[in-house]
C-alpha positions in Angstrom: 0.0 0.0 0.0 1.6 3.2 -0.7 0.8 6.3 1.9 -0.5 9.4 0.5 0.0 11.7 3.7 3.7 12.1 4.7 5.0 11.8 8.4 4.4 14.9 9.6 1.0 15.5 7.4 -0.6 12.2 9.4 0.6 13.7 13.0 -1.2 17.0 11.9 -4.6 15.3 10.8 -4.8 13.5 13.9 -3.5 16.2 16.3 -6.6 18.8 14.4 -9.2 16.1 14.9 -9.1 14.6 11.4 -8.8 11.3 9.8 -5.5 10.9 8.4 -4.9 8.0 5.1 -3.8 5.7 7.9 -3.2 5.5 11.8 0.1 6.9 12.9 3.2 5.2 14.4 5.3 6.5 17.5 7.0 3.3 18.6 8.6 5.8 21.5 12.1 4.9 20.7 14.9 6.4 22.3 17.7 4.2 23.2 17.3 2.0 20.4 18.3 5.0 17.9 21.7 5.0 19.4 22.4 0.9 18.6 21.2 1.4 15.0 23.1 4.2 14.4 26.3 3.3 15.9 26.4 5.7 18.7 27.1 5.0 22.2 24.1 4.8 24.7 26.0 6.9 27.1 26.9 9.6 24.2 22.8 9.5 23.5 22.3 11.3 26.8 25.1 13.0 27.0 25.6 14.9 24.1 22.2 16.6 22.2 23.5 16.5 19.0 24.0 12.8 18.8 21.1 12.4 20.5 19.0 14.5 17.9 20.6 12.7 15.1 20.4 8.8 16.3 16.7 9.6 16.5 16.0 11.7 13.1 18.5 8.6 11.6 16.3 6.1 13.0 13.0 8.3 12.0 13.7 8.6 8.2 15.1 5.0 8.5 11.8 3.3 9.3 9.2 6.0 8.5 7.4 6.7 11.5 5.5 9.2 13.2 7.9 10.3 16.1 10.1 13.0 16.6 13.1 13.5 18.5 13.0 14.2 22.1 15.1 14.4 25.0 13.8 13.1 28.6 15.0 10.4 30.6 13.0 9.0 34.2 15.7 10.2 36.8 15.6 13.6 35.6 15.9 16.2 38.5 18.7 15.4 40.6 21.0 16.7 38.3 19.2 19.9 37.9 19.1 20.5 41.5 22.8 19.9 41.9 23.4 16.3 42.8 25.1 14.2 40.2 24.1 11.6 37.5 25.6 9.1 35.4 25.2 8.5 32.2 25.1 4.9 30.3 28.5 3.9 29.3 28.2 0.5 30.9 27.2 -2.8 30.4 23.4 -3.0 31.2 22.9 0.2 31.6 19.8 1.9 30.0 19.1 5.6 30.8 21.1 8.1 33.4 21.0 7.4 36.7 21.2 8.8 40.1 25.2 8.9 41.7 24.0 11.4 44.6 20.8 13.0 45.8 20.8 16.5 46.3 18.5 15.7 49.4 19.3 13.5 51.7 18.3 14.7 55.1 14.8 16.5 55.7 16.9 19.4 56.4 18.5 19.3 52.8 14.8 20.1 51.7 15.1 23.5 53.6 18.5 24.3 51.7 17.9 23.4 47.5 17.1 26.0 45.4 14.9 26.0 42.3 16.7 26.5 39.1 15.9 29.6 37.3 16.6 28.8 33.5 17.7 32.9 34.0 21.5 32.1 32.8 23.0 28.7 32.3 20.5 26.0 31.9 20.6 23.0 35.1 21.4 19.7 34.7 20.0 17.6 31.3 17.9 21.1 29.6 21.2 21.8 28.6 20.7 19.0 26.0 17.5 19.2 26.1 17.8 22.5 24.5 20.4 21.4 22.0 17.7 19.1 20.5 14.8 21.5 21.3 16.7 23.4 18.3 17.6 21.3 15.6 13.7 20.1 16.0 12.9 23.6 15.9 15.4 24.1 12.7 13.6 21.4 10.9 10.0 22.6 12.0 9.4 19.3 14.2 7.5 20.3 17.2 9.6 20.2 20.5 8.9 17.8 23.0 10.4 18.9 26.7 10.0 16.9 29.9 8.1 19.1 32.3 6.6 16.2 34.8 5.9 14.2 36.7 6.8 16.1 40.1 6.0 13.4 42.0 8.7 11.2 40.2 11.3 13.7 40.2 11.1 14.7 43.9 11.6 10.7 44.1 14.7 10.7 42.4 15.7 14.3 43.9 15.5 12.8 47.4 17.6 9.4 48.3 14.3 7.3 47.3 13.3 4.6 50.1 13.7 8.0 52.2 11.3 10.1 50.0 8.5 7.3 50.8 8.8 7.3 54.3 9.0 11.0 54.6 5.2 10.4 53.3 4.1 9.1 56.2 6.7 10.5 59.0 7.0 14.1 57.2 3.9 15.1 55.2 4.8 18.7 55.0 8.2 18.5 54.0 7.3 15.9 51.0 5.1 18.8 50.0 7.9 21.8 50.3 10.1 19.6 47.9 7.2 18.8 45.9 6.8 22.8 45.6 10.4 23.7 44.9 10.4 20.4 41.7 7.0 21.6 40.5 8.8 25.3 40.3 11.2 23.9 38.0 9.1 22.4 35.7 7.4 25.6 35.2 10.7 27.5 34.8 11.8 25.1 31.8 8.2 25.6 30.3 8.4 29.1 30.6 12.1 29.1 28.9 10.9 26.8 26.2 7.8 28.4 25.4 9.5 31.8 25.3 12.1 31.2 23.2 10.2 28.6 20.8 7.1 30.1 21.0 3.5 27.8 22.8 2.6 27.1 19.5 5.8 24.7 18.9 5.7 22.9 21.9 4.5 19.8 23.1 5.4 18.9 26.8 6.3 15.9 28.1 4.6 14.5 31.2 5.0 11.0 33.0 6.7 8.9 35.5 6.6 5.5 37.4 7.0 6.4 40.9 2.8 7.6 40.8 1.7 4.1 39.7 -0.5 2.3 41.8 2.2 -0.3 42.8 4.1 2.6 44.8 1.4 4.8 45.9 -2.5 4.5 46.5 -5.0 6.6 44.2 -5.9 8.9 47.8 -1.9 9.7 48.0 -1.6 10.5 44.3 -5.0 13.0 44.8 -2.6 14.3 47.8 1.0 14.2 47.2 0.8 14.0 42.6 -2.2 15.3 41.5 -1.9 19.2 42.8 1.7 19.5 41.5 0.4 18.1 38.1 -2.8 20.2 38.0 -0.8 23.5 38.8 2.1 22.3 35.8 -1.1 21.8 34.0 -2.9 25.5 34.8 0.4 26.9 33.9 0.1 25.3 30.0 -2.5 26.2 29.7 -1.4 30.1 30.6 1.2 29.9 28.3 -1.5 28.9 25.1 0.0 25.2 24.8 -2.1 22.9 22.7 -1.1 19.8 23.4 0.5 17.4 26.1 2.1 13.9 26.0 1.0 12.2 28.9 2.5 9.0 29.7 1.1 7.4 33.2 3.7 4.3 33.4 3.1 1.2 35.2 -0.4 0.5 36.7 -2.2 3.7 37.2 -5.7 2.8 36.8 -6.9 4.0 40.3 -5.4 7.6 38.8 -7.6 7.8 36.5 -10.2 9.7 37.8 -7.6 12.4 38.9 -6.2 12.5 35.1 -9.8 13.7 34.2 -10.4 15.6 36.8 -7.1 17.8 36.2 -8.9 19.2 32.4 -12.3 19.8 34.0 -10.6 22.1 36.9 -8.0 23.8 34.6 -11.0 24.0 31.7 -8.2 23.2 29.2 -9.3 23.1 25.6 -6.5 21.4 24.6 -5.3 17.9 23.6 -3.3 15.5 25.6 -1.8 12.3 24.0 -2.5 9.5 26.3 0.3 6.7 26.2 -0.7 4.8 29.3 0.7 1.2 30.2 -0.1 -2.0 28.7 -1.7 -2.2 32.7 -5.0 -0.1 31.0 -6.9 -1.8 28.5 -7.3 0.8 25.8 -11.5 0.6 26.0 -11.1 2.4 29.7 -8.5 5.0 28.1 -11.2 5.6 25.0 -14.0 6.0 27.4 -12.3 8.3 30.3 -10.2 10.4 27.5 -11.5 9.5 23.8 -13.7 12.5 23.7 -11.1 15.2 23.3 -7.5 13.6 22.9 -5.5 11.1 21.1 -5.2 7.5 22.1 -1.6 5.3 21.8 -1.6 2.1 21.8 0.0 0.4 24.5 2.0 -3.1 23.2 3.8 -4.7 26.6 7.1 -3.3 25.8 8.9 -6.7 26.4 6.7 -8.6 23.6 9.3 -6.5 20.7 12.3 -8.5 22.1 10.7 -12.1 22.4 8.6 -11.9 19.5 8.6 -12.6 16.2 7.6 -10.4 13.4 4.5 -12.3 12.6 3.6 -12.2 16.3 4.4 -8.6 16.5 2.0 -7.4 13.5 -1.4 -9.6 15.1 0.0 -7.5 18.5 -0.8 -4.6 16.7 -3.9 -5.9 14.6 -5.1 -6.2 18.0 -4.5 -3.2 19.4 -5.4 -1.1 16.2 -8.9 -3.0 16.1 -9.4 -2.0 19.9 -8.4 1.7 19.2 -8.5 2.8 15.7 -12.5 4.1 16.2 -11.6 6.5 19.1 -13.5 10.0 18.6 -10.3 11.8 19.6 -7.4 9.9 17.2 -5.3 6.9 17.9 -1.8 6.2 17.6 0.2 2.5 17.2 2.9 2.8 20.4 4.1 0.6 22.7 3.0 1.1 26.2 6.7 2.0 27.4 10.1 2.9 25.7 10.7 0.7 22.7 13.4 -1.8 23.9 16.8 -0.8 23.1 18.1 -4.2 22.5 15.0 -5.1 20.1 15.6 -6.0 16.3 14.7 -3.4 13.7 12.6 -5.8 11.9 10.5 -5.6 14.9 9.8 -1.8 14.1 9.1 -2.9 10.6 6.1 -5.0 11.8 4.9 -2.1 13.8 4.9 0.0 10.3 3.5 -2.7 8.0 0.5 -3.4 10.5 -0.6 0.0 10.7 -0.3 -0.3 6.4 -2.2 -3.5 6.7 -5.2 -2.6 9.3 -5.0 1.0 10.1 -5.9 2.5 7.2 -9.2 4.8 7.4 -9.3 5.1 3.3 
């Protein structure tokens, strides 16, 4: 079948509310650019440039949907002075934490919010680098402005963080404050120099599923830091977020459309929720107003094979290619770094093969 819309034509059709010739395809690959392109993992993260050209390699390569972005789960430590590393070695996967900035309750008291006012903190720095070459190429720009809750996780020594929940209440919500702060400072640089218009944030984290945390401590300790984020794009005249609740948080959900109704946003979130939701609940909380991914168990790419991989996505296209708001093919987490490349192909000829709407 040969397409008739190009990449950035289909993105467009779905993002306005139309039907483009076929169902788009953001396999959310990151680290996997860097192994078909030859580039170290570690040089991926480290340096923006490679990282904005293992990913536009990779995106003219196999045709899809997705454009580069720069975001990584332990994102915040950095940025508040502590130190990460990044993945040179053997079975590593993304940057992670050396030291904390926060370690003591007391450190809480003592970190200050980056202000984006001179040099950039911790990973924006690359994030910018990438922010402009999509930017010189008319790609919108995808910056990581959430989730609080998972970066104060990863900004405080962790197994501490969770007790401070129950022992420390108030202090979880000071830190919570000063995290949430920075995200609105980077949306406030990236929109200003970049313009609203271009943007499209980045939301998400792990550490808010239900396995960590109940749905009443997200509604206390996640949800006012996200809704305020939230309030603030919608200030700014953003149009669109990309949401991605990771792991199980289907006893979040109510608090995901709760967070439109209180900020009265007009806009558009694309939902890329865990292979945990089934994508009927996501079509009937969200499928309204905003765009549905698919969510294929991440895993599935590295074990099986091609033919198994397009009835994956049959599947999922069949359970999501009616939603009123759009729907996207994507697997329900980062696309696996050490997955074959055929496996991307199967992702591409099943949305040929059963997500057409012509």
């Amino acid at each position: 079948m040969t397409s008739r819309m190009t990449p950035p034509e289909r993105m467009a059709a779905v993002m306005s509310g139309q039907k483009p010739d076929r169902i788009p395809v953001v396999p959310f690959i990151l680290g996997y650019a860097s192994k078909i392109t030859g580039i170290s993992l570690g040089d991926f993260y480290a340096d923006g440039d490679k990282c904005f050209d293992a990913q536009f390699a990779s995106m003219r390569l196999h045709g899809y949907e997705q454009t580069p972005m720069y975001g990584y789960a332990s994102l915040g430590p950095w940025e508040f002075g502590g130190k990460i590393g990044f993945p040179y070695g053997k079975g590593q996967g993304a940057p992670y934490v050396i030291e904390h900035p926060v370690n003591t309750i007391d450190d809480i008291e003592n970190i200050k919010v980056p202000d984006f006012k001179e040099e950039l903190p911790g990973g924006y720095k690359q994030a910018d680098i990438v922010a402009s070459r999509c930017a010189e190429h008319g790609m919108p720009i995808t910056v990581q402005i959430g989730s609080t809750f998972t970066a104060a996780s990863v900004v405080a020594e962790t197994s501490e963080f969770f007790s401070w929940i129950l022992t420390d209440p108030d202090k979880v919500h000071q830190l919570l404050e000063k995290v949430s702060d920075m995200f609105i400072n980077a949306l406030d640089y990236f929109a200003d120099k970049y313009g609203p218009q271009s943007l499209l944030p980045f939301d998400g984290g792990p550490s808010e599923s239900n396995t960590m945390i109940s749905p009443q401590m997200f509604g206390e300790f996640a949800y006012p830091y996200m809704q305020k984020i939230h309030n603030h794009v919608k200030e700014l005249g953003i149009h669109a977020v990309l949401m991605h609740p990771c792991a199980n948080q289907n006893g979040n959900v109510p608090y995901y459309t709760k967070m439109r109704e209180e900020n009265d946003w007009a806009g558009k979130y694309v939902w890329l929720f865990g292979p945990e939701t089934p994508i009927k609940n996501q079509i009937d909380a969200f499928g309204d107003y905003d765009v549905i991914c698919g969510n294929i168990n991440p895993p599935l790419f590295l074990n099986s094979t091609y033919e198994e991989v397009v009835e994956l996505c049959r599947e999922n296209i069949e359970e999501g290619i009616d939603s009123p708001g759009g729907y996207i093919l994507a697997p329900g987490c980062e696309f696996p770094l050490d997955a074959s490349p055929i496996k991307v192909m199967a992702m591409m000829d099943a949305a040929q093969m059963y997500g057409s709407y012509r």
